[in-house]
Phi, psi and omega in degrees: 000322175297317166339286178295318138007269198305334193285312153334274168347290217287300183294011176287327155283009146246008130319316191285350183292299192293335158303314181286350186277318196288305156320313192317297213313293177336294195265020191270159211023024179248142180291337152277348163082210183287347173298358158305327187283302180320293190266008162303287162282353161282340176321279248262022188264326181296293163308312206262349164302348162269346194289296210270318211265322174239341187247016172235351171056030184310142171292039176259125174296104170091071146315312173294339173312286201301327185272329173307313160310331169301324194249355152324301164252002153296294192312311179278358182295282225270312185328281200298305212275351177273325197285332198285344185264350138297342203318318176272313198299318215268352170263018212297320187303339179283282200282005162269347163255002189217183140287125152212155168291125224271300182327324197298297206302338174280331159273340160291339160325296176316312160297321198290327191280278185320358085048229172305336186283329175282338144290260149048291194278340151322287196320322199291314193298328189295347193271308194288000171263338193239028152275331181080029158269119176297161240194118190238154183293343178310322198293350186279345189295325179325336167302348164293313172294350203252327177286335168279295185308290213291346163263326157339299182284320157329274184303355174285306183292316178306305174288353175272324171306297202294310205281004178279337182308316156250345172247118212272356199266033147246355136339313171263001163275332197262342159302327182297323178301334184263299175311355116310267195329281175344297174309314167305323185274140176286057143315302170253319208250177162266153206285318178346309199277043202193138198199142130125206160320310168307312192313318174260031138309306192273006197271346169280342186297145139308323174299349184282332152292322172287314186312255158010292188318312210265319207261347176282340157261011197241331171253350212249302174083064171192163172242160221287190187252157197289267217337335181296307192321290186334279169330328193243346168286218010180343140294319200273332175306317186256061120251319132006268190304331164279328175320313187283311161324272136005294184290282193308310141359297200244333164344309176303322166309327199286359170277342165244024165249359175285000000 
C-alpha cells in the first residue's frame, strides 16, 4: 500500500497539471469563463422552476430551491462520469508514449467536476439568500452528501473509462443512460408523487439517497434517517471499491486498444 502512496506523492503535480489543463480546455474561447459553472445552473433552475412549478404545479415550498438541489448532484453525477468515461482514449497519445498512471487521467476528470459542483453549491446558496429561505447551521453538513456523490462517481467513472476502452459503443449509450437515470432520480418531481413499484425503484437508486440527504440539510434543518445514511454510504463505498478493481484489472490491456 506504501507503494501506491508513494507512487501517487510523485505523480501529483501532474494531476494537478491535468486538472488545470481540463478547466483550461473547458472554458477556452468563452467570454465568461469559469462563471459559466455559476450561471449555467441558475439559467436552467429558472427555467425548468417555470415549467415544472406552473404547468405540473408540483406543491413544493421554494421550488426553485428544491430543484436547484437536484441538479447540483444530478448534474455532477452525469458531469464527472461522462468526461471520466473518455478519459483514457482522449489520452491514448500520453500514454502510449510515456509511463504515467493511467487513474491520474480519470480522476483528474473527477476534480475538474468537483470543482463546478462547488460552484454549483454557491449558485444554491445566492438563490436561498434572495428567496429569504433561511439558512441553518445544518448546511454546513452538506459536505457529506457532496462527498458521498464525488465517491459514487469516482467509482462509476473508473469502471465505465476502463470498459470504454474496449467497448466504444457506450460512448454512445451512456447518454441514453443518464437520461433514464435522471427520471429515476427526484430531480423535478417529488417521491410523493410515486407510489408502487416505481417508487421503490427509484428509493433504490443510490442517487436518490444521497439526493434526499443533501436537500434535508440545506431545506429541511434535519438529518436524514439512518436507513437513508445507509442506502447512500454502502453504494457508494462498494462501487468506489468495484472501480478500482475493475480499473486495476484491465489497466495493463488499454495499450492495446487504444
Amino acid at each position: 500500500m506504501s507503494r501506491y502512496i508513494q507512487n501517487f506523492k510523485k505523480f501529483l503535480p501532474l494531476l494537478k497539471e491535468l486538472v488545470s489543463r481540463d478547466i483550461k480546455i473547458k472554458y477556452r474561447h468563452s467570454i465568461l469563463g469559469v462563471l459559466w459553472t455559476l450561471l449555467n445552473p441558475l439559467l436552467m433552475m429558472i427555467v425548468l422552476s417555470i415549467v415544472f412549478s406552473h404547468l405540473f404545479r408540483f406543491e413544493i415550498e421554494n421550488f426553485p430551491v428544491y430543484l436547484l438541489c437536484g441538479q447540483v448532484i444530478f448534474n455532477f453525477y452525469n458531469d464527472a462520469t461522462t468526461s471520466a468515461m473518455s478519459s483514457i482514449i482522449a489520452n491514448a497519445s500520453l500514454i502510449r508514449k510515456m509511463y504515467i498512471p493511467k487513474y491520474l487521467f480519470t480522476i483528474s476528470k473527477i476534480l475538474s467536476s468537483v470543482i463546478n459542483i462547488m460552484a454549483s453549491f454557491c449558485a444554491l446558496i445566492i438563490v436561498m439568500v434572495c428567496m429569504r429561505v433561511e439558512l441553518h447551521l445544518t448546511i454546513l453538513l452538506a459536505i457529506f452528501p457532496i462527498a458521498l456523490i464525488v465517491i459514487f462517481s469516482t467509482g462509476v467513472g473508473l469502471i465505465i473509462a476502463a470498459l470504454t476502452v474496449k467497448f466504444r459503443d457506450i460512448l454512445h449509450l451512456y447518454s441514453v443512460f443518464t437520461t433514464v437515470l435522471m427520471y429515476l432520480t427526484p430531480v423535478i418531481y417529488p417521491m410523493s408523487i410515486l407510489y408502487g413499484p416505481v417508487y421503490k425503484i427509484v428509493r433504490l437508486n443510490p442517487l436518490t439517497n444521497i439526493l434526499i440527504m443533501f436537500r434535508d440539510v440545506i431545506m429541511y434543518d434535519t438529518i436524514s434517517g439512518w436507513k437513508t445514511i445507509v442506502a447512500g454510504v454502502v453504494p457508494s463505498v462498494a462501487i468506489l471499491f468495484i472501480g478500482v478493481i475493475v480499473f486495476y484489472k484491465r489497466q495493463d490491456t488499454f495499450i492495446l486498444d487504444i
